[in-house]
Structure formats: structure tokens, C-alpha cells
N, C-alpha and C positions, 0 to 999 in steps of 0.2 A: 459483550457487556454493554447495555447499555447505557448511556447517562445524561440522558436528555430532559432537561430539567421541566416540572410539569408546569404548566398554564393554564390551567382551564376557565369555563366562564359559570359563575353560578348559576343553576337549574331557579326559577322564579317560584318553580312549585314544591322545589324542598324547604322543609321545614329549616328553622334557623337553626338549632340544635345540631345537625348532623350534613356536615359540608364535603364530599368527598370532592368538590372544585375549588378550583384559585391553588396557591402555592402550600407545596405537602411536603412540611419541615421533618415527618417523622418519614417520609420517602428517602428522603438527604441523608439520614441518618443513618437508615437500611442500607442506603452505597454506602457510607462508612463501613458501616457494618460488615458488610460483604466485600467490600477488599480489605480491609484489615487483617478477616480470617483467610484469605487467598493471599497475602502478604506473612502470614504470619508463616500457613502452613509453606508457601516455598523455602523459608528463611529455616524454619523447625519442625521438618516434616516428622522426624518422630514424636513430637508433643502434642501439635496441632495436627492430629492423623488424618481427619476427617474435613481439615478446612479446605478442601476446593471444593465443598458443598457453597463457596461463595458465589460461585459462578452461577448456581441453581437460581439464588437468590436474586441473582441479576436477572434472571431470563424471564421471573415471576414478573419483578419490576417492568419490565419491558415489556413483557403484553398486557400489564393492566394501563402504562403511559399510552401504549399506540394506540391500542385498543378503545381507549374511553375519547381516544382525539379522536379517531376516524368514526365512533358513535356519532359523537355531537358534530363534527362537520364529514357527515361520508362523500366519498367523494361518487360523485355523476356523471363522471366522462372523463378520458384518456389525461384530458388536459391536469386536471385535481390530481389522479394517482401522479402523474407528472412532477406536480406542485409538491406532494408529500415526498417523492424520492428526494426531491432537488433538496429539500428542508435537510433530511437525512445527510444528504452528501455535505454540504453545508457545515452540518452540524459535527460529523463523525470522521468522514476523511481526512479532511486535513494535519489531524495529529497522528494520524493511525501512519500516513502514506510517508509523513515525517521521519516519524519511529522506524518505521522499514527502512528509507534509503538511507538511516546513520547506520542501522543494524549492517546492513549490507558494507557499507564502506569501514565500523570499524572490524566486523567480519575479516574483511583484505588485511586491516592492519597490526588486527591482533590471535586472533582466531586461525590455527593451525590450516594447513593447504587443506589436510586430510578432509576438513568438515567444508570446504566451500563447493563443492558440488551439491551436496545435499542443502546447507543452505541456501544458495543460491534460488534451486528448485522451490524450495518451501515460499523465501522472499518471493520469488513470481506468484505463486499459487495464493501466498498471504494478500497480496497488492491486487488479487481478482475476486477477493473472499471466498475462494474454496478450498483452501488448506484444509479443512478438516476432514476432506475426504481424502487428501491426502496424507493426513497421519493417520486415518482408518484403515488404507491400505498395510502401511508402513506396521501397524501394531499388530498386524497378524504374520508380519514377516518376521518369521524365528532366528535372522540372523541380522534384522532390524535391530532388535531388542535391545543390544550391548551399545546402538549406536549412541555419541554423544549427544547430549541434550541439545536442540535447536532453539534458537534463542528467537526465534518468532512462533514457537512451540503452543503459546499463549493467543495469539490470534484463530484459533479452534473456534473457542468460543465466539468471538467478532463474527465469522462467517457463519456460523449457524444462526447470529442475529442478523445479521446484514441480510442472506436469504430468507429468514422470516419478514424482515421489511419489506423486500422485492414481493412475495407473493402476498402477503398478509390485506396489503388494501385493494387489491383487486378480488379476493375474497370476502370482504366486507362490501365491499361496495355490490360485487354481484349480489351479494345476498339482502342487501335493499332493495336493489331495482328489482329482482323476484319478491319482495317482501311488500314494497308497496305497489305492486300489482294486484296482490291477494289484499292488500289492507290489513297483512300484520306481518310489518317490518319488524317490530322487536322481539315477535313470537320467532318470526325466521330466523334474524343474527343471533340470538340464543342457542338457537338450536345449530344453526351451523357451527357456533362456536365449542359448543357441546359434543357434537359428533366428532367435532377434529380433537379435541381435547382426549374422548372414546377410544377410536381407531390410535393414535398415537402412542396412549398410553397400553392401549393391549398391543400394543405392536413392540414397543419397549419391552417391555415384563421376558414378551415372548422372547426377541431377539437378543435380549442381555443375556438371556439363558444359554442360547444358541451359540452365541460369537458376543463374548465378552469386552472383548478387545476393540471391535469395530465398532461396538455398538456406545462407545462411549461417546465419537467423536460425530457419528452423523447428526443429519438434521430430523428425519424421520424419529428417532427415538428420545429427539428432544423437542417437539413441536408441543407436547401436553403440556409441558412446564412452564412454556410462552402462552399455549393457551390456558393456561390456569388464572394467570392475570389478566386475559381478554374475560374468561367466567366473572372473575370480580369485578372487572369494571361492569358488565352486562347486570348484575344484581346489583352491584351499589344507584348506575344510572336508569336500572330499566324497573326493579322494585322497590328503589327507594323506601329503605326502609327508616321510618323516623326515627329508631335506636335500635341497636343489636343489642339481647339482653348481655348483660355483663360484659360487654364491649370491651372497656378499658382490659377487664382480666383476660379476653383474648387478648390483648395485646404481650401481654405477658406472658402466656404460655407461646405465643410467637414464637417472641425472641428466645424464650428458655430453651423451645425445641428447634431452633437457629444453633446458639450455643450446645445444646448436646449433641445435635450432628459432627457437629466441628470437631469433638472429640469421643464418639462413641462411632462413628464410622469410619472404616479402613479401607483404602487403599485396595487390598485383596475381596474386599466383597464386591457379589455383579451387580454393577452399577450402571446407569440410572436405574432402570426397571422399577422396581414397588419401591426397594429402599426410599428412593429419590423424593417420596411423599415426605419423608420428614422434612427436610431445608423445606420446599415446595410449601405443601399444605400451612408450615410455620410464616413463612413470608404474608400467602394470603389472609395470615387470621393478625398479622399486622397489620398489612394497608386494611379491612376490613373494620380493625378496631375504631371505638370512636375518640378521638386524639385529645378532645374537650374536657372528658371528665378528670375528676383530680385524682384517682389514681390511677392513670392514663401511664403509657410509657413516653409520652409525647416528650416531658422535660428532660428528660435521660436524651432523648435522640435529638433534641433540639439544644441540646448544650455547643456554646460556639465552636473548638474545638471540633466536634463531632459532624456538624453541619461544613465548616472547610473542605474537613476530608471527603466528606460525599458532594462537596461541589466541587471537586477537582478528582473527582474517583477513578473518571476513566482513563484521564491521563496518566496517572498513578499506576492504573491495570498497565497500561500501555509502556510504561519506562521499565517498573521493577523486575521484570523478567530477561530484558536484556540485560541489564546488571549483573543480576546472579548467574548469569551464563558466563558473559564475556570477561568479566571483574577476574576470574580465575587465572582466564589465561595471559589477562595484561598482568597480573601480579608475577606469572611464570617467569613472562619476557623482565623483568625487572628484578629477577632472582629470589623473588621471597614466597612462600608456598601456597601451594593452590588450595587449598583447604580455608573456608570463610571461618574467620573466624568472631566472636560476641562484636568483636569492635568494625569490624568485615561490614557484618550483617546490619549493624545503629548504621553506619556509613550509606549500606545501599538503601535504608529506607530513607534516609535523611535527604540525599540526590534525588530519593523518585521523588521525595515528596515535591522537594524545590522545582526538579523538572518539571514534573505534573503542573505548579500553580505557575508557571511561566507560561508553559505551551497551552494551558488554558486561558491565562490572559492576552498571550502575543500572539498566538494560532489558532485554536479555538474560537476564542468570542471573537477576534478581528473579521476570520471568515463568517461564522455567521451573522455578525450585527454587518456587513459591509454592501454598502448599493449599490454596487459593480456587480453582484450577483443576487442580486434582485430578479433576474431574469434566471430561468428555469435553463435558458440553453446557453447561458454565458457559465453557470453553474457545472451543467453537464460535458461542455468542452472543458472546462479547468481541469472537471472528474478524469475524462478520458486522458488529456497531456501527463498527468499527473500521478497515473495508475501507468503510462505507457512507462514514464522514466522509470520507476520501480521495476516494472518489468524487464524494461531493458538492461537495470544494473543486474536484476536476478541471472535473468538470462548472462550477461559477459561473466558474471561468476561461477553457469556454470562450463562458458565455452573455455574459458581460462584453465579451469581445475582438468576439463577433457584434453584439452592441447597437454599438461602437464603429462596425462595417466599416457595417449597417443605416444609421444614422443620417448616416453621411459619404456611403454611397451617395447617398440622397435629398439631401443638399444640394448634392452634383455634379450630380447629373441636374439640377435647379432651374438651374443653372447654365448646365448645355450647351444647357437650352432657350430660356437667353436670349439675344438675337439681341447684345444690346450687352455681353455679357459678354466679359470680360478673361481669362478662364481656360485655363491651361496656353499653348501655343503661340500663343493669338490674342495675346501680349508679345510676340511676335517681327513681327507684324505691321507693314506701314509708318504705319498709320495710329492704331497702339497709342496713340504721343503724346499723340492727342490725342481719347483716349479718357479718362472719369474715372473709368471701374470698373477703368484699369490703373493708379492711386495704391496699392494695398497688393499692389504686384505680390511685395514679397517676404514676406506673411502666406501662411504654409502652409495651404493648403485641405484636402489629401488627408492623412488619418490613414495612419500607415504599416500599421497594420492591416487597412486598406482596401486600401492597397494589393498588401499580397500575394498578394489575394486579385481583385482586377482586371483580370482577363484577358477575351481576346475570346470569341464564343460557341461558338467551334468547340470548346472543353472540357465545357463542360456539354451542348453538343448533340453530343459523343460522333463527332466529324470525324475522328479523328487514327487511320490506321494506326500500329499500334503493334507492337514487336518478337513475334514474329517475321515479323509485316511478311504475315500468309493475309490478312486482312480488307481492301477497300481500299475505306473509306466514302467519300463524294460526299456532303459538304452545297450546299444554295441556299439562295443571300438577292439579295433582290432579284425584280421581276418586269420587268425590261426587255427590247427588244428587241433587243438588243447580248447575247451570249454570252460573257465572260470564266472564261477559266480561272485558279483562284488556286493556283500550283505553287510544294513546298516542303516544307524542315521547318519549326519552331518559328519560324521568322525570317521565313517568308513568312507565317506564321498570328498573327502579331501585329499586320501589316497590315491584317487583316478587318476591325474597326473606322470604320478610317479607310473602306476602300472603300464600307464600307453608306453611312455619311452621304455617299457620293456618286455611289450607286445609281442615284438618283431623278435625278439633274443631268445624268447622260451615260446614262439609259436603260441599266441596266444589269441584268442578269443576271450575277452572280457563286457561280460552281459550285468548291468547294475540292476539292485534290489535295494534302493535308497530310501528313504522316510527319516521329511524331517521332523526332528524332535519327538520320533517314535521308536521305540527299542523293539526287537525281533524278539520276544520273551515271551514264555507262556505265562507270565503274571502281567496282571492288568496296570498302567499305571497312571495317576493323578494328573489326567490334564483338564483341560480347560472346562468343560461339560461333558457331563455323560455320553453323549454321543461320538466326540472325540475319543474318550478310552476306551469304549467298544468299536469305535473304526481302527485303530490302532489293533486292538487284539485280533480282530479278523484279516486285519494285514498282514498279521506275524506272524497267524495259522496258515494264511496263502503264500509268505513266500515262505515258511516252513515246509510246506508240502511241496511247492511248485521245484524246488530248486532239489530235492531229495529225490525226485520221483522226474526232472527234465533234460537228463541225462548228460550233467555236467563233470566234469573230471575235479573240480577242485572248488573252493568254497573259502573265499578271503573278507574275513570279516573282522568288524572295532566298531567299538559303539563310546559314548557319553552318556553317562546317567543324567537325563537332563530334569526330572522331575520324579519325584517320591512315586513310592509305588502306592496305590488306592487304599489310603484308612490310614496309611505308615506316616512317622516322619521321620526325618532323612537317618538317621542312626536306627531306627528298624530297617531301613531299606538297604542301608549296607549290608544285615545279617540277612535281608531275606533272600534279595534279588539275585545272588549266583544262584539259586534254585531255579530262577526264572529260565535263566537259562542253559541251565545243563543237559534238559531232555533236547532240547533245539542241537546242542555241537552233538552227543551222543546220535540223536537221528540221523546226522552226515556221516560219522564215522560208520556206524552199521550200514549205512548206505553203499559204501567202499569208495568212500569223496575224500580226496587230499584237503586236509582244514588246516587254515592259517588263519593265528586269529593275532591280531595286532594289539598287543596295548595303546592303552590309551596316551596321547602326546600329554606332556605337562600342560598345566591348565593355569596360565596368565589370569584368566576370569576371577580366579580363586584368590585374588591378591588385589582387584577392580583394578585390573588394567586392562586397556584397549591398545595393543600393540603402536598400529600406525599412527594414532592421535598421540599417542604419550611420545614416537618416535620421532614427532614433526614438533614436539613442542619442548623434548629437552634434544636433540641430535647433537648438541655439543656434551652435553653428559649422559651418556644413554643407560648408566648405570641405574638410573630413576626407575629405568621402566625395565628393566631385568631382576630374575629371582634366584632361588634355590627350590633343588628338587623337591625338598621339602615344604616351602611354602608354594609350590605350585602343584603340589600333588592332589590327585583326584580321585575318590573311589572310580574302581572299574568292576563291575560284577563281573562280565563278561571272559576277562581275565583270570579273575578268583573261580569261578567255575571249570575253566577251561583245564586250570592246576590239579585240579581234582581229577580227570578223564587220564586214566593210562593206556597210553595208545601211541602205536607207531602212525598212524595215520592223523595225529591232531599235531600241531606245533606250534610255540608263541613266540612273537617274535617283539623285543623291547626295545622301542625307539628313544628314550631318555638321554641317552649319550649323542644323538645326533642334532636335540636343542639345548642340551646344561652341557657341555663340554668342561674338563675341570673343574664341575663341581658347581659351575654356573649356568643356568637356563637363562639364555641372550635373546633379545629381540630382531637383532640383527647380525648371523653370521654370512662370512664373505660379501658383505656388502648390500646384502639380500635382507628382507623382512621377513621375518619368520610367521608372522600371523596375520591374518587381514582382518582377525576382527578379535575376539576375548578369549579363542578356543581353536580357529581353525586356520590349517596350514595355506600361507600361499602359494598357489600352483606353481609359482616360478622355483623356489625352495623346494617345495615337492617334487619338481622335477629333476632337481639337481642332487636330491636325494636319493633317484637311481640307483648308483653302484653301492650306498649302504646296502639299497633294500633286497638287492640283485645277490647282495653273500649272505644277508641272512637268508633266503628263500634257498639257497642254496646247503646252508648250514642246516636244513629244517630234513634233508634226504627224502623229502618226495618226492615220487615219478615225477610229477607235470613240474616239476621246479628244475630237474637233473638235467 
């Protein structure tokens, strides 16, 4: 976001009528404008569905500000682009690197263990402006998804502006010096600005289609919307035109089409791509309007009020999101509930506001109006010290949160290697009783930091076909003489654990057939782009065939319905989808393949809880974060099909009693976390969960089990 307030110096040859230089009141007003709807919509995402169309709005602003200053003075040599970072740094750092190192320290002091590694991370990458690449990573990760919200989550934006800064005038400026070679510098920068504007936007269109997810947060799919206001400024200073007809009335259809963004675009639509023209094309036919005439929207966006808040905008962007993060969980720590509530929310804007116009007075304007950094490399050493300490708190948050997960590692392990130990699932045992390492059965063993991070091996060993579903890895564990195939998404692969510890006991060989966020079904189902639900169905035709026809002895499979099936929503999909897979468990059974098919674990997701975050922030009453079978219940098609097949060679085997024990689904038994994220089992629980799984497989009478 940008907010750099405009200065420019009037053209001698524009006419008096139509001023697109000096100070742009109705500019001011647009950042009002556009954080208020990015304030509104964090505070009331369901009302204001479509307000982080404010961001768009900023990024318009921003390339028509840089763009029309690097016109009128382009820069000629190293030293200039120099001169314009240093203005930048000056002008933006200071409050931004601010906001980071409070984020970070009250992170430590209020914000659960669970989330300080990942913040941490994010704070380093926020404090070098390229966080947005990494939550484009982060938002294609299917077990990402349920992660808590990051309260630097908002600096996305910053760093796709701050890298249009970095490159933006040395693209301007090369585009003079080729321009005034040939003797037409403004035919050039137009046209370069034009091409990039081109390429970007067809690049967007394309890739929001592609990868939805990704495509939100790069810089590539948003470089047309920055150059959209480099195109305005190029036509307001290069064709001067003495009046745009009906000018004021663009102005107004603007903002109309600002304001129906804000509430006719969703959330679930691919975003930026065409959509994005609306907020976009709406801003430029603002700044484009002429602001003079009387019925201009000039007065509306120059009311006092309104001109404040767009002179304190960006600090405003910059405070209110760490609020609405953190606000939650100091409320936790102080016993009253995390849930924001009318009075919650008046409160956090009321802070950003106050914050905003202080660190714009005492941070802001100090650094840029001050003559100590007057100098371009006294400017750029403060930058470097200044991004280092940020750095270095990201970084000790996340050496802190790894020493945690380290150290709780190795005391589990010491644990699971002892034969009389009481840990996680061996409490459900019958012989727990009278056991005396199950006396501190409810002392918490597992760090929730540890937890989030205790998944089985098929993550780090790289098992998991992933969207769009071309790769289809095959891990082994185990060397027996029994062949097991382990089939599935994310709900079969949290099993693996459990299976290894009991590899060696039934001579096993266990080969996975993993996909995340993809079901083994011969029905299609709704993900992200078409190409994803056709990589997914040819996945589930090849390991259909490969696993029926690769001469395995047995076939253990559990899945999660993780997304509707194609055209359905979710109440069709429950009636359709055990179709999907009933020819799939039938073609193992006529195979002569021993089938176990696991129901699905109760599903915390379904009640929005995050096991480890909810366990790190009530551990004194962990009742908070546990349920009933019935509010944690989850359709399982998988299951419902399988009840249909009569056959001695199919068997189901139902894990419910082994997380709701009397009736209760816990977060934490014998001391252990039960989930490391909204839905999946952690390894260490999985693995203690052996000798359940070891008499149902046994109760089931198949050979390869016997």
C-alpha cells in the first residue's frame, strides 16, 4: 500500500482548467477510501465480502504517484534511481519495520508457542518485503490452509509495492535514455508502460485460472494494476488533455464501481485476473476525473474527516491487522472470549486510528522531514540496521519455537521407546490401571509446538501427489513379505506411523498411494481449476489400476471428503459420492486383495478448531478445545460404500473410541496431542496407537493381518 502523498509541479503548458499537478485532495480521499473498505472488510468479512478490493485501489494510486514523479524528473544515472529508493525508504520503512518488531515481541507475549515459528518466518521475510511469496507458497499448502492467521499476513501487499519500487525506475528511466536517443521518449515510456501493463495482465487472467491460490499474492499477476496508474499518469502528462468529456461523471461512476466491488465480489471468485478490472479501471477513471467541476466528487473526498484518514492511511493499513490477530488471544490470556465482538471491533479501529496518526506524526514525518538523512547512504545504512534487527527477532522466534519442538521431540521418542510407558493412547489401554507411569496421565507431554509440526514421514520423504495431480510418487517402509498398499489422501497418510510400528509384527511391506486433497474415486471432484479435477481423476484411474494389477496382498485405505464433488454441493455429495467409490473397493476385492478401509477420525475442523493453537492457549482448561462425536462428525463416503460390499475379504475398521473416549473427543490423551492441525493425527499419537490398531486388524480375519 502505498501512501505517499503527491507533490508535483505544474506543466506551464497545461491549460488552467485541468491540473493533474500540485496537491490531489481527491487522491487523499481514495486512501480513505481504500482502507476503510480493507478495515471494514477484516472487522465484517461477511458484509463487506468483497472489500480487499482496497488493496487494488492502493496499487492503482501507486503507479499513477511514482509513475508521474519519475515522468517529470526521470532519473539518468545510478545516483537518481539511488535518490528515489532512499525517498522510499525514508518515507515507508520506518513505520512498517516498527509494526514488525512490536508484532514480533507481542507475538512472544501473547500469541500461543504453536504460531511462533511460522511467525517468526513470515516477520523475517515481512522485514525484507518478500512475504508474499511466501504466503503464495503457504496457500497452495493443503495442510497450510487451517493455519492460524498471521498477523503480518497484511504486509503481501507492502512487498509487491516495495518490489515495484525497486524495479519500477530503472524501467522508466531505461526507457528514456532508449527514448531520447530515437527522439521520442514519450512515445517510448508509453509504450513500455503499456506492454508491461499487457503481458501482466494476460499473465494474470491466465495464472488466476491456473493456481488460484498463488496467484493472489505474487508480484507478476499484480504488476498491471500498478501499471494501470503509470497508463494514467502517461495520458494525463503526455496527452494533456484540456477536459475529459464528462469528467466529473467519471468520477462517479469511480467510486460507484469501488463501492460495488466491495460488495458484489467474493472471496471464492479467481482473483485478481479480469475480475480485478473492476476496483482497478474504477480508481483510474477517479484520479482521471476532473476534480474542478461542480459536480465533481472532489467535495465528498475532500471533506476533513475523510482527507485525515487518507493522510494517515498507511499507518492505519499497518496497525489494524495486527489487532484483529493478536486482540484475540490477549483477550484468551485474560479469561474473556476470543470472539471480537461490535464493541471488540469500534475498539480496534479506534487504536489503529490513534496509532496510525501518532507513528505518522512521530515516525513517519520525523524520518522523512529529518537532515541526518538527507544523505542517500546515511538513509540506506539506518535501512540495512533496521531490517537486520527485525530480522534477527524473526529469525530468535523461529530458533526459540525449534529448540521447543527439538527438545519435546527427543523426550517423546525416550518415551515411545519405553516398553512400560503410558503415553498418548497406551491410557486407553485395559491394562493402563494398572500401570504407574499412567498416574500423571493428564500432565501434558507434547509441546504444542511440537506438535504442529509431527506429522508422519511421507512429508519430509516427499510421498504426496500434489495438485495438479502429473507426479505419482510410491514411497516403502518396511521390508516384509506381505505387500500392503496404503491408499488415499491426507487421512490415509496419517495412518503411516501407526503401520511402521507394526511392519515388523505382520511382516510387512507398506508401499503409499497418497494425494493430497485428492480422493481415489471414479467421480470427479471440485477443486481449484479444471485441470486439478482432471489431474486428480487420472490419479485415481492410475492408482486404481496400478495397486489392483501390482501384485499386492492387501489394500488399506481412509480418505476425507475434502471438497464437493463437480456441479454438487455438499448435501448432493454426501448422496452421491459412495458411488464414487464403490467400483474402486469392489475392483480389490475381485482382485483377491485383503481391503481395510479405516473410517474416518472425528473431525475437530468441523467445530473450527485447531487442536495445537486452541491447546497452547487454554492448557489450563482444555475443555475449550474438545468435542462430541457428534459435533465432530464428518461425512465419510468411503465408509458408506464400503458397508454396502458383502465380502469376507473387505473389513472396516472404526477409530472413534480411540479420540472421544466416554463419550468425549479430547485433544489431548495421555499427555499427547491428538491433532497437529484441524483434521490430522500426530505421528507420535499415531504411533501409540499401535496395539488398538494391531486387534482391530486382527478382528478383521485376513490372511495378511493373521
Amino acid at each position: 500500500m502505498q501512501s505517499t502523498t503527491p507533490v508535483a509541479e505544474n506543466s506551464p503548458q497545461r491549460a488552467s482548467e485541468f491540473k493533474p499537478s500540485g496537491f490531489r485532495s481527491d487522491i487523499q480521499g481514495l486512501r480513505a477510501l481504500a482502507v476503510g473498505i480493507v478495515l471494514l472488510y477484516h472487522l465484517w468479512p461477511d458484509r463487506f465480502v468483497g472489500g480487499f478490493v482496497g488493496v487494488d485501489v492502493f496499487f492503482v494510486i501507486s503507479g499513477f504517484l511514482i509513475t508521474s514523479h519519475l515522468i517529470k524528473s526521470p532519473p539518468q544515472s545510478w545516483g537518481d534511481v539511488a535518490k528515489f529508493w532512499a525517498r522510499r525508504v525514508r518515507r515507508l520503512l520506518p513505520a512498517s519495520l516498527l509494526v514488525l518488531f512490536l508484532v514480533g515481541i507481542a507475538t512472544f507475549l501473547v500469541a500461543p508457542q504453536s504460531i511462533w515459528a511460522d511467525t517468526g518466518r513470515q516477520i523475517l521475510s515481512a522485514g525484507l518485503y518478500v512475504v508474499n511469496w511466501d504466503f503464495a507458497v503457504s496457500s497452495v499448502d493443503y495442510l497450510a490452509a487451517d493455519n492460524a492467521p498471521s498477523p503480518v499476513q497484511h504486509f503481501w501487499s507492502l512487498s509487491v509495492e516495495e518490489q515495484f519500487y525497486f524495479v519500477w525506475p530503472m524501467i522508466i528511466g531505461l526507457a528514456f535514455l532508449v527514448g531520447t536517443k530515437f527522439g521520442k521518449s514519450k512515445k517510448i515510456v508509453g509504450l513500455t508502460v503499456l506492454g508491461i501493463f499487457l503481458a501482466s495482465f494476460v499473465f494474470s487472467v491466465w495464472y488466476t485460472a491456473a493456481e488460484p491460490a498463488m496467484a493472489y499474492f505474487i508480484t507478476p499477476t499484480r504488476m498491471w494494476e500498478l501499471a494501470t496508474g503509470g497508463l494514467v499518469a502517461v495520458f494525463v502528462l503526455y496527452v494533456r488533455p484540456e477536459r475529459l468529456p464528462f469528467s466529473s461523471v467519471l468520477g462517479w461512476i469511480g467510486l460507484a464501481g469501488i463501492v460495488a466491488a466491495t460488495f458484489l465480489i467474493r472471496a471464492d471468485m479467481p482473483f485478481p485476473g479480469y475480475i480485478a478490472l473492476v476496483p482497478v479501471v474504477s480508481t483510474a477513471l477517479v484520479i482521471l476525473a476532473d476534480s474542478r467541476g461542480r459536480a465533481s466528487a472532489l467535495p465528498l473526498l475532500s471533506l476533513r474527516p475523510i482527507r485525515f484518514l487518507g493522510d494517515i492511511s498507511y499507518s492505519v493499513y499497518l496497525w489494524h491487522w495486527p489487532l484483529i490477530v493478536l486482540v484475540p488471544y490477549l483477550s484468551a490470556k485474560l479469561g474473556r472470549s476470543e470472539s471480537l465482538g461490535v464493541l471488540d471491533n469500534i475498539a480496534i479501529i479506534s487504536v489503529s486510528i490513534i496509532a496510525a496518526w501518532a507513528s505518522t506524526t512521530w515516525v513517519e514525518n520525523r524520518f522523512r522531514k529529518s537532515s541526518f538523512f538527507s544523505s542517500s547512504k546515511k538513509t540506506f545504512a539506518f535501512a540495512a540496521i533496521a531490517m537486520a534487527l527485525v530480522a534477527a527477532l524473526g529469525f530468535s522466534q523461529m530458533v526459540v519455537a525449534n529448540t521447543i519442538v527439538e527438545e519435546n521431540e527427543d523426550k517423546l521418542q525416550a518415551q515411545l521407546d519405553d516398553p512400560g510407558s503410558c503415553l498418548g493412547a497406551g491410557i486407553l489401554l485395559p491394562d493402563a490401571k494398572d500401570n504407574p507411569n499412567c498416574e500423571d496421565k493428564d500432565t501434558l507431554q507434547m509441546e504444542p509446538a511440537a506438535a504442529k509440526k509431527d506429522k508422519s514421514k511421507a512429508y519430509a520423504d516427499g510421498c504426496w501427489a500434489s495438485a495438479p495431480y502429473r507426479s505419482k510418487p510410491e514411497c516403502t517402509y518396511g521390508d516384509g513379505s506381505k505387500h500392503v498398499a496404503l491408499v488415499g489422501n491426507s487421512h490415509a497418510g496419517h495412518w503411516l506411523p501407526t503401520l511402521e510400528r507394526l511392519a515388523d509384527k505382520h511382516d510387512l511391506t507398506i508401499t503409499t498411494f497418497l494425494a493430497s486433497n485428492c480422493s481415489i474415486s471414479t467421480l470427479p471432484q471440485d477443486l481449484s481449476t479444471p485441470d486439478e479435477t482432471k489431474g486428480c481423476q487420472d490419479y485415481a484411474d492410475w492408482v486404481s489400476k496400478r495397486t489392483t494389477e501390482g501384485g499386492f496382498d492387501a489394500v488399506i485405505t481412509s480418505e476425507r471428503q475434502s471438497t464437493p464433488l463437480e456441479g454438487m454441493n455438499w448435501d448432493e455429495t454426501e448422496k452421491k459420492a459412495p458411488e464414487g467409490h464403490r467400483d474402486i473397493l469392489q475392483s480389490w476385492v475381485d482382485a483377491d486383495l485383503d481391503v481395510v478401509v479405516v473410517r474416518d477420525t472425528p473431525y475437530p475442523g468441523g467445530a473450527d478448531i485447531t487442536v495445537p493453537d486452541c491447546v497452547a492457549k487454554h492448557e489450563d482448561d482444555l475443555e475449550q478445545c474438545s468435542g462430541t462425536p457428534e459435533s465432530w462428525h464428518w461425512m465419510d463416503p468411503l465408509a458408506v460404500s464400503a458397508r454396502t460390499i458383502d465380502s469376507k475379504k473387505l473389513s472396516i475398521i472404526y477409530p472413534q473410541d480411540w479420540f472421544c473416549p466416554d463419550g468425549r473427543c479430547e485433544p489431548v490423551i495421555g499427555g499427547v496431542i491428538t491433532y497437529f492441525d484441524t483434521a490430522h493425527i500426530t505421528a507420535t499419537y499415531a504411533q501409540t496407537l499401535a496395539p488398538q490398531f494391531d486387534a482391530s486388524l486382527r478382528r478383521t480375519g485376513l490372511g495378511t493381518f493373521k
